[in-house]
C-alpha positions in Angstrom: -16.0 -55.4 -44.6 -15.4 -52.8 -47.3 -14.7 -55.6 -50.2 -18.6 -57.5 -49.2 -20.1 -53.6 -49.4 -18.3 -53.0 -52.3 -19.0 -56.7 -54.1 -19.9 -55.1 -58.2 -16.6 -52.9 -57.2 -14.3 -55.5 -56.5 -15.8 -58.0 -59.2 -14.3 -56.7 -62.2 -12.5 -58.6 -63.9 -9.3 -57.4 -65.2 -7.4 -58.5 -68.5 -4.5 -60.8 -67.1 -1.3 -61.8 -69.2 0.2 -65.3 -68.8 2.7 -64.3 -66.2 -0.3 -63.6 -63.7 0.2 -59.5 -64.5 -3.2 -57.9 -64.5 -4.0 -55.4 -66.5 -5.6 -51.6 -66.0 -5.8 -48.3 -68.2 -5.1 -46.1 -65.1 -4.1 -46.9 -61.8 -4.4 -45.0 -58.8 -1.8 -45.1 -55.6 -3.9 -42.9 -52.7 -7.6 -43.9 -50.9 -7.1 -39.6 -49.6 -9.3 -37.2 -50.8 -7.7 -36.5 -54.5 -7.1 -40.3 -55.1 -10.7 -41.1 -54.6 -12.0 -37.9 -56.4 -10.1 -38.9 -59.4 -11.7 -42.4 -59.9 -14.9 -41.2 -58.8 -14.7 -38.7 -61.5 -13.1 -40.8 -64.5 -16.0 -43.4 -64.0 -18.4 -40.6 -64.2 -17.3 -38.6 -66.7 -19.1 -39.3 -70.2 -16.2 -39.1 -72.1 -13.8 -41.9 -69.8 -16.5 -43.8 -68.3 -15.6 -46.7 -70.3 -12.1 -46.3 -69.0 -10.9 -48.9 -66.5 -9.5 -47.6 -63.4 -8.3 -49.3 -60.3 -7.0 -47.5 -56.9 -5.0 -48.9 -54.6 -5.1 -47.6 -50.4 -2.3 -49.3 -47.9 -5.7 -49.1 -45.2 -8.7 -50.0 -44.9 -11.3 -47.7 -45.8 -14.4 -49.7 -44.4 -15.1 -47.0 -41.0 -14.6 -44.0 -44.2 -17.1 -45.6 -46.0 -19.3 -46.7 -42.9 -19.4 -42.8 -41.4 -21.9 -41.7 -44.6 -24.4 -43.9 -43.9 -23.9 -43.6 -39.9 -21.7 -40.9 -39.2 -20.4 -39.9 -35.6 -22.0 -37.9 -33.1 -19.3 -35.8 -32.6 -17.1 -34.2 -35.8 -13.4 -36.0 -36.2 -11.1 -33.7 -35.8 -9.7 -33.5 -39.3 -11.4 -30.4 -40.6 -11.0 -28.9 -44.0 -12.0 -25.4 -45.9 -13.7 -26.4 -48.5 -14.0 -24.1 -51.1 -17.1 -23.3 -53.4 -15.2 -24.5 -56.3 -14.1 -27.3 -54.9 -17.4 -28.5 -53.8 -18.7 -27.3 -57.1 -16.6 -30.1 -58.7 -17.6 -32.5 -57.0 -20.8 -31.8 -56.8 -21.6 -31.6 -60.4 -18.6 -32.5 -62.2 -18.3 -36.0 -59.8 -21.8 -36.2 -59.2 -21.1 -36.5 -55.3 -23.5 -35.7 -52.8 -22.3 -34.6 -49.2 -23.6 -34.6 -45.9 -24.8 -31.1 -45.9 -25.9 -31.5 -41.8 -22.2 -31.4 -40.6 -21.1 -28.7 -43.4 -20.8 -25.1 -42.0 -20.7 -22.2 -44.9 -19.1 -19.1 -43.5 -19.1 -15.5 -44.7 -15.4 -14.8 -44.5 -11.8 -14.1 -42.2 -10.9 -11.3 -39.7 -7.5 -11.5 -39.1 -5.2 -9.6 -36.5 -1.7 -9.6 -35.7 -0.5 -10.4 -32.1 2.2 -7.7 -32.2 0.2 -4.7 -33.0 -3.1 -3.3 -33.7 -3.3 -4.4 -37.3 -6.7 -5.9 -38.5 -7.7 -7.2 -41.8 -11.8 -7.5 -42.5 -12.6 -9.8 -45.6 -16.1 -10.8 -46.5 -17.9 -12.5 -49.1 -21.3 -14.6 -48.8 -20.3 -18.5 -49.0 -16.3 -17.8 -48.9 -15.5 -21.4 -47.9 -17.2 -24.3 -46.2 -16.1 -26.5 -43.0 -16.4 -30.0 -43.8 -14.9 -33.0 -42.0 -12.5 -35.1 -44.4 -14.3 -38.2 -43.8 -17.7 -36.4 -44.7 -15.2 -35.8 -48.2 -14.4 -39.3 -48.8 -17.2 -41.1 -47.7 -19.2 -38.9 -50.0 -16.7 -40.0 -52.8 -16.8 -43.8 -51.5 -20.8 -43.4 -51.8 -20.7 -42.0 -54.9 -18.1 -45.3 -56.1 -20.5 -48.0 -54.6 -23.1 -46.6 -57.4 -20.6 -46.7 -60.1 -19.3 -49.8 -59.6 -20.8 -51.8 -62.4 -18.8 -49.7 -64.7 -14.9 -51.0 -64.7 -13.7 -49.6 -60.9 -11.6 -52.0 -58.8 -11.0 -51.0 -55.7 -8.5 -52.4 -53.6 -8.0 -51.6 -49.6 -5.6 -53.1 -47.2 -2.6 -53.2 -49.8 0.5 -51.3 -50.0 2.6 -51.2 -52.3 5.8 -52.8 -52.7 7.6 -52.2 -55.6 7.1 -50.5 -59.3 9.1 -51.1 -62.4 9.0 -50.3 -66.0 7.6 -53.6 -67.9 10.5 -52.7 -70.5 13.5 -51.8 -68.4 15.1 -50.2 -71.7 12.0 -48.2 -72.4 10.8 -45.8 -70.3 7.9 -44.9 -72.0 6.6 -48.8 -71.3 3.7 -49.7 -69.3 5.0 -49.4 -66.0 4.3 -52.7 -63.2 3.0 -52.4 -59.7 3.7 -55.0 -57.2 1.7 -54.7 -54.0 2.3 -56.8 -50.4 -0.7 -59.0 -51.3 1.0 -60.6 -54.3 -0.9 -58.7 -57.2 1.2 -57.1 -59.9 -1.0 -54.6 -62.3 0.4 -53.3 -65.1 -1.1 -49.4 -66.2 -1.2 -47.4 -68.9 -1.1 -44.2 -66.7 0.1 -44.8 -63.0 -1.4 -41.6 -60.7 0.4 -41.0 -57.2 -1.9 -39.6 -55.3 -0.3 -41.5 -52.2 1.2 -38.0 -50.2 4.3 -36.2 -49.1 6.4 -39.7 -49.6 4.8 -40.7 -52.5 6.3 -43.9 -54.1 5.1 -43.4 -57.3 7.0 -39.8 -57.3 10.5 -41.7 -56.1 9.8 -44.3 -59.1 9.2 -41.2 -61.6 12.3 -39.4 -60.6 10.4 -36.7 -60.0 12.4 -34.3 -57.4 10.4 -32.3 -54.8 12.4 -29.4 -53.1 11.6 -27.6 -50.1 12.2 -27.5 -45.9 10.5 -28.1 -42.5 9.1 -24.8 -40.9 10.2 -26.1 -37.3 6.6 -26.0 -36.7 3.8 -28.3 -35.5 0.1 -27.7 -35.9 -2.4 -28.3 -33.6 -5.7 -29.4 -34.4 -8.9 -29.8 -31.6 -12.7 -29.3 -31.6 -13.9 -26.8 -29.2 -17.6 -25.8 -28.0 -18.6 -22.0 -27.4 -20.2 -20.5 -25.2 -23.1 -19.8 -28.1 -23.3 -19.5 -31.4 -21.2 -17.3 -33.4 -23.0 -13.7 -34.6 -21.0 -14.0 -37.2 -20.4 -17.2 -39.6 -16.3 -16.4 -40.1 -13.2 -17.5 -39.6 -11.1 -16.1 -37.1 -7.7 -15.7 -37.4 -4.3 -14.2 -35.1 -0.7 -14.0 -36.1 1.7 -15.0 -33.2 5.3 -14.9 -33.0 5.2 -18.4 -32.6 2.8 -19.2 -35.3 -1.1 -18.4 -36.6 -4.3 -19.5 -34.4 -7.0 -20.0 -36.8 -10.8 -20.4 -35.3 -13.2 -21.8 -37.8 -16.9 -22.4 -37.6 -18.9 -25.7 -37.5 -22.8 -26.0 -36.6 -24.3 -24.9 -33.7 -21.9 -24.3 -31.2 -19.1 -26.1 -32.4 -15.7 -25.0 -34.1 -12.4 -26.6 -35.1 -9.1 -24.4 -34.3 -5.8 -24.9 -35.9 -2.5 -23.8 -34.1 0.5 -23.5 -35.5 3.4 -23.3 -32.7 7.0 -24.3 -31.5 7.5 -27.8 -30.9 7.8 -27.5 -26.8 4.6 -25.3 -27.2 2.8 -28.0 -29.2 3.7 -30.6 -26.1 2.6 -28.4 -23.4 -0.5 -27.5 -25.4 -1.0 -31.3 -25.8 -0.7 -31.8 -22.3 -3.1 -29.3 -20.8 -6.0 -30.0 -18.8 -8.9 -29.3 -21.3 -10.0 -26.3 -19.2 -6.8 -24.9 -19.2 -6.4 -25.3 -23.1 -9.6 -23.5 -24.0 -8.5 -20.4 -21.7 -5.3 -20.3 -23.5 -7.6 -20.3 -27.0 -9.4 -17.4 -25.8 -6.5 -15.7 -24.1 -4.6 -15.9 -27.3 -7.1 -14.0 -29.5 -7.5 -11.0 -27.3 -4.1 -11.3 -25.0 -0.7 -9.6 -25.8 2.3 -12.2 -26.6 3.7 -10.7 -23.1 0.9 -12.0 -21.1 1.0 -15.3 -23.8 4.9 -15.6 -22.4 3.9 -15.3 -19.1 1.6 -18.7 -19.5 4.0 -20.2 -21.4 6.7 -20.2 -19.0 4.7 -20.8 -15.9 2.8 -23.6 -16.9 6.0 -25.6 -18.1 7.4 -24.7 -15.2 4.3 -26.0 -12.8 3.9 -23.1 -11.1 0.5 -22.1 -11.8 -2.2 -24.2 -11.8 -5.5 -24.7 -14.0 -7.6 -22.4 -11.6 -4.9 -19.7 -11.5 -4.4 -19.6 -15.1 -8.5 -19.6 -15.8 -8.9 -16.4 -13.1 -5.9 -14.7 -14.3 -7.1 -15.1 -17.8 -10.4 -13.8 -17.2 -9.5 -11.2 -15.1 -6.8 -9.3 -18.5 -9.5 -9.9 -20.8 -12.4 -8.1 -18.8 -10.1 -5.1 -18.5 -9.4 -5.4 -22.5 -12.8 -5.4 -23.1 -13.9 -2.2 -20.7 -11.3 -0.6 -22.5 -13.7 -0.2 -25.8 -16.1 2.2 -25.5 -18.2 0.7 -28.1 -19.4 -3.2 -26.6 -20.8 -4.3 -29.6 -17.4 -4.5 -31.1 -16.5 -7.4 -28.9 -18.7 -9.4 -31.0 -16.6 -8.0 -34.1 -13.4 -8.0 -33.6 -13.0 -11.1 -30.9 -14.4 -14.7 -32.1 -17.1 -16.4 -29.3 -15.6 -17.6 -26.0 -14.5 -21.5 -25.8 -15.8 -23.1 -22.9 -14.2 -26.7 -23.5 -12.3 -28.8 -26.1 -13.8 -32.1 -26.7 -12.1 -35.1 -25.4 -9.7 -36.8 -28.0 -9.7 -34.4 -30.2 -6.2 -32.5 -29.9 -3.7 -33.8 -32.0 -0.5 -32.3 -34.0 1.7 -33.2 -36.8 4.8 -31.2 -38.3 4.2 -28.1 -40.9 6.6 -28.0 -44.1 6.3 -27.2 -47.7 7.3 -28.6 -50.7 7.0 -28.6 -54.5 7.7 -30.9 -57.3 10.0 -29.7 -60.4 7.0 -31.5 -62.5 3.5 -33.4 -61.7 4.2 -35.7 -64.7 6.8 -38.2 -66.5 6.0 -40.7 -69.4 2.8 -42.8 -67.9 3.0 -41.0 -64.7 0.6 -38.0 -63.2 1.3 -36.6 -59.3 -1.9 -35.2 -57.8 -2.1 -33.3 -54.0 0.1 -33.9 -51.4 2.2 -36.2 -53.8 3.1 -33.4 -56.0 3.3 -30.4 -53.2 2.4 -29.5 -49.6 2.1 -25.8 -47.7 1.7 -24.7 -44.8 -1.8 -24.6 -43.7 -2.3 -20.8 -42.5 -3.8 -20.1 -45.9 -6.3 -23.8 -45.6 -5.2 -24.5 -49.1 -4.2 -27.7 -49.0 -7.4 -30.1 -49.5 -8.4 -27.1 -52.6 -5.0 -28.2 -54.5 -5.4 -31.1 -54.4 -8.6 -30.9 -55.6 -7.9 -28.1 -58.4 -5.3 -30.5 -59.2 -7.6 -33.8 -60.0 -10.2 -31.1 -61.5 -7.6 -30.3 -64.1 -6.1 -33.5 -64.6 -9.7 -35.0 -65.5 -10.2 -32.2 -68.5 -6.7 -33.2 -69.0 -7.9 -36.8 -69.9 -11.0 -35.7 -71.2 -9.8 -34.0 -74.2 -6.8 -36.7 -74.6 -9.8 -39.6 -75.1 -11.5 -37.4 -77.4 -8.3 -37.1 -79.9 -7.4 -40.1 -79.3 -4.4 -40.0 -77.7 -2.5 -42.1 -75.3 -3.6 -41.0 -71.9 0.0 -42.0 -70.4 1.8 -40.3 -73.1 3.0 -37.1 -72.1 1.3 -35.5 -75.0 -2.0 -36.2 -72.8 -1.0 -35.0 -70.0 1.6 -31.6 -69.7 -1.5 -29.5 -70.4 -2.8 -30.6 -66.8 0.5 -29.5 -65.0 1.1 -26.5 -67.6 -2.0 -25.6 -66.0 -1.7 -26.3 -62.4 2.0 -25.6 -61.5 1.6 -22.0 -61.6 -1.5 -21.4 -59.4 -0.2 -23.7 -56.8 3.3 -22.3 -57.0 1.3 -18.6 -56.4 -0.1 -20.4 -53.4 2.3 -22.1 -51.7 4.7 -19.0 -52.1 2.3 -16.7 -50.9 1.5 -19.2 -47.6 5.9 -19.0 -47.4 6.0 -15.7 -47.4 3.8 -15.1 -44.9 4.6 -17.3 -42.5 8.2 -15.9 -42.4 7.0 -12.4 -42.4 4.9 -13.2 -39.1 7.1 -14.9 -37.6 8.8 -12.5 -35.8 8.6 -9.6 -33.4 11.4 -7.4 -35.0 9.9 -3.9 -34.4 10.5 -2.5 -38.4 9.0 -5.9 -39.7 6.4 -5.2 -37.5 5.4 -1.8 -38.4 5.9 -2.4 -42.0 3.6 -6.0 -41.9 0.9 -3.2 -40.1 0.8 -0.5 -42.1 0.1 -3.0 -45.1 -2.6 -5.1 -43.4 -4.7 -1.9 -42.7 -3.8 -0.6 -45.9 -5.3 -3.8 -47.5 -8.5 -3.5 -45.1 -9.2 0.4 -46.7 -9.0 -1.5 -50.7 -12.0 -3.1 -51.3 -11.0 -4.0 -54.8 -8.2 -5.5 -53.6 -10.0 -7.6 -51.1 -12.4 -8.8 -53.1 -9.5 -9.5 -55.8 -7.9 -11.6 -53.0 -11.2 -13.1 -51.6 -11.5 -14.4 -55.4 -8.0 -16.2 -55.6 -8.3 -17.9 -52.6 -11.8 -19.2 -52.7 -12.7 -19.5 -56.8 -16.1 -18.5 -58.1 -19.2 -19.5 -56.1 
């Protein structure tokens, strides 16, 4: 069990009033990636070390913090961009070291649109890295385990049940957290870090606007054929959503799909074989001949082998149609030859933004405090950006001594933050609805900017910059 690995962790003892209330300095809802960075990086930080922190997860977190010592053969299927700055931070501002063996650095995107012939080339050494979440937060639950002795409670297994203000006429009072296993902690500064339907953004009042995209993303590990000539990411614009091909070691690579929900279900229910032709069909194919699938295969009228030949067959006469064959390699990402088993999986797509990531003795972090839609593989980076800023936040608040819940300690962090993830998500918005459709002027006008945009270098590099931070 995670509470007998974690014994120093879970030992601390916390100040408790006569009504059985313990007490905490800053308490964190969320055992995710952002919630965990945070402690990690309060308890390491020289100027908040001495801060008490407890964080609360509604799971367990004992096969997390099992996979760093003795991690899986195969990769889990929840695969993140991580970005240089984000492993920066937690690198040397968190003091967190990863499992570098299952990290893949790659060099850059090319992305196409499936309605025309426009192409986009970005490169830059080290743009991002591939990295399991679990490799993420094992790392960070690692990294806990040696800070331990210093004031961290960890608690797993609990969810919780209710928050109030201590003082019901004063909002600015100590607010009380009351969890299924019948503690109640009371915190100077509550974090929600605890996702999309964050309870500690309900108890704030907080509202989060925004709308489902109709969508569902597919995730799945796929093998290649061999090794990628180039370490990039891969990307196609569909009607019906982006296909995004990433690397991992060797001969491995994650994909991301976003589609229609009656798409994601067939695509779910595919013979493996049939599923990787319909990978490589869909970065080289038109959307006619994508339709064509579509429609048959949820009909039943074409089988696995029929589908495979067929597939084959269009693509061999796409590729003797370029008189140069070394551009196959540049312009169309390796072959798949099989998705691993258990690894397809979907979940819905949607955005949404919070009017504010804090209230008197409240801070939202990540998911809590927004959400996009993944085309851009923001996500995990705003979330960390946002516990990043949020620790100098509390940094410079300990050193004047001020409050750390008072709001006075904490509006610089969202004053800071808002705006870059606002940039982000909108820019992720925009672009899905401006690929999501066939209309022949969008079209044109969406083509003529992408190559325009692949002739600016300094505009590339300007964007390359935004979305991946200094190396």
């Amino acid at each position: 069990m995670l509470r007998r690995a974690y014994t120093l962790l879970h030992r601390r003892t916390l100040a408790v009033s006569s009504a059985g209330i313990e007490k905490t300095d800053v308490l964190i809802v969320g055992g995710g990636p952002a919630g965990l960075t945070l402690a990690a990086g309060i308890k390491n930080s020289p100027h908040l070390s001495d801060v008490p922190v407890t964080l609360v997860e509604g799971s367990s977190l004992t096969k997390i913090a099992g996979f760093y010592k003795s991690p899986s053969a195969k990769y889990h299927n929840r695969i993140i961009n991580l970005t240089p700055q984000s492993k920066n931070f937690l690198e040397q501002k968190v003091g967190v070291k990863l499992l570098e063996d299952r990290i893949q650095a790659f060099d850059g995107f090319y992305v196409t649109d499936g309605c025309s012939s426009g192409a986009l080339e970005m490169t830059r050494e080290n743009v991002g890295y591939m990295a399991e979440i679990f490799n993420i937060q094992s790392s960070v639950l690692h990294r806990m385990e040696q800070l331990s002795h210093s004031g961290l409670d960890l608690i797993e297994n609990a969810k919780v049940t209710s928050i109030e203000h201590s003082d019901p006429a004063d909002p600015q009072s100590w607010p009380i957290v009351t969890l299924d296993n019948g503690r109640r902690i009371q915190t100077r500064l509550l974090v929600g870090a605890d996702g999309k339907n964050s309870p500690v953004r309900r108890f704030s009042g907080v509202q989060s606007r925004g709308w489902s995209y109709g969508r569902w993303g597919i995730v799945a590990n796929l093998q290649l054929e061999y090794p990628p000539f180039k370490t990039r990411g891969w990307q196609r614009f569909l009607p019906t959503g982006p296909i995004a091909h990433l690397p991992m070691p060797g001969t491995d690579a994650c994909l991301t799909w976003s589609t229609t929900e009656p798409l994601a279900r067939l695509l779910l229910s595919l013979e493996p074989a049939a599923f990787a032709t319909l990978v490589n069909a869909a970065f080289i194919l038109d959307d006619a001949d994508m339709q064509f699938y579509y429609k048959h295969l949820q009909e039943g009228t074409l089988s696995t082998s029929e589908l495979i030949a067929d597939v084959e067959h269009r693509i061999q006469q796409v590729f003797s149609n370029l008189q140069d064959e070394g551009l196959i390699d540049e312009i169309y990402p390796p072959k798949v030859v099989d998705v691993y088993e258990g690894s397809r999986a979907r979940f819905p797509l949607s955005m949404a933004h919070a009017d504010t990531y804090v209230a008197d003795r409240i801070a939202l972090v990540g998911d809590a405090a927004h959400s996009t839609h993944p085309l851009a593989g923001q996500g995990l980076n705003m979330g960390q950006g946002d516990v990043e800023a949020l620790l100098s936040a509390l940094e410079r608040a300990n050193q004047r001594g001020l409050d750390l819940g008072s709001l006075l300690a904490l509006e610089p962090y969202w004053a800071e933050r808002y705006p870059i993830n606002n940039a982000l998500i909108g820019g992720a918005d925009k672009l899905h609805k401006l690929y999501s459709t066939d209309f022949a002027p969008i079209v044109a006008a969406r083509t003529f900017g992408l190559n325009l945009v692949d002739k600016l270098g300094p505009l590339k590099d300007l964007i390359m910059a935004k979305v991946s931070g200094p190396n």
